[in-house]
C-alpha angles and dihedrals in degrees: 000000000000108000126177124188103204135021127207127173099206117204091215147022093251089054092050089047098057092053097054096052086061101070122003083214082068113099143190112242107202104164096332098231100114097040086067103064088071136059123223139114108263106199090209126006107214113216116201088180083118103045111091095253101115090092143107108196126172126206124176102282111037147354115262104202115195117230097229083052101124119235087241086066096051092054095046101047104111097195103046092042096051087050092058098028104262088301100151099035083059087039101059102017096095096055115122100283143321082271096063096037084053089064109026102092135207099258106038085055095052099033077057102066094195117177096228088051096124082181095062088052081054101053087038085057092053090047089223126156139239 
């Protein structure tokens, strides 16, 4: 069972930084799906939800994906997905259902590292940086 005993939505990443620094039993939450699959006592869950970090914006140059972006985002964004060939919409299209994908984020998926994320083999393949 996954326990934390505080919780703190931090308006920025220096802000979540510091407070990670405090303690190493202090986590980022990002959706929360992930975190699950493992038990274990978190000392403060960190949430980003209010950072800023839920976007997919695109300059002239790249692509800045957020890492609370859900995975839902990344397979329904037409224009990044017509620049990398649909990539990410067949990546993440087979997981589970349209409720999960609405609440698995980017970088939950990728800070991860499991062995079945079709999206970090995604992001690997377009040799793209965190």
């Amino acid at each position: 069972m996954l326990r934390f005993g505080t919780y703190v939505r931090v308006g920025n990443a220096a802000e979540a930084y510091e407070l990670l620094q405090k303690n190493r039993n202090n986590k980022i939450v990002g959706g929360g799906i992930w975190m699950r699959l493992g038990s274990r006592r978190v000392a403060t869950a960190i949430d980003l939800s209010a950072c800023g970090l839920d976007q997919i914006e695109e300059t002239e140059t790249e692509f800045r994906i957020g890492a609370m972006c859900t995975l839902r985002q990344l397979e329904r964004h037409a224009e990044l997905n017509a620049l990398v060939n649909h990539v990410f919409e067949f990546a993440v299209h087979d997981i589970v259902g349209v409720q999960l994908r609405n609440t698995a984020t980017v970088g939950g998926s990728i800070y991860g590292r499991f062995g079945f994320s079709d999206v970090l083999s995604a992001f690997l393949a377009l040799d793209s940086y965190v």
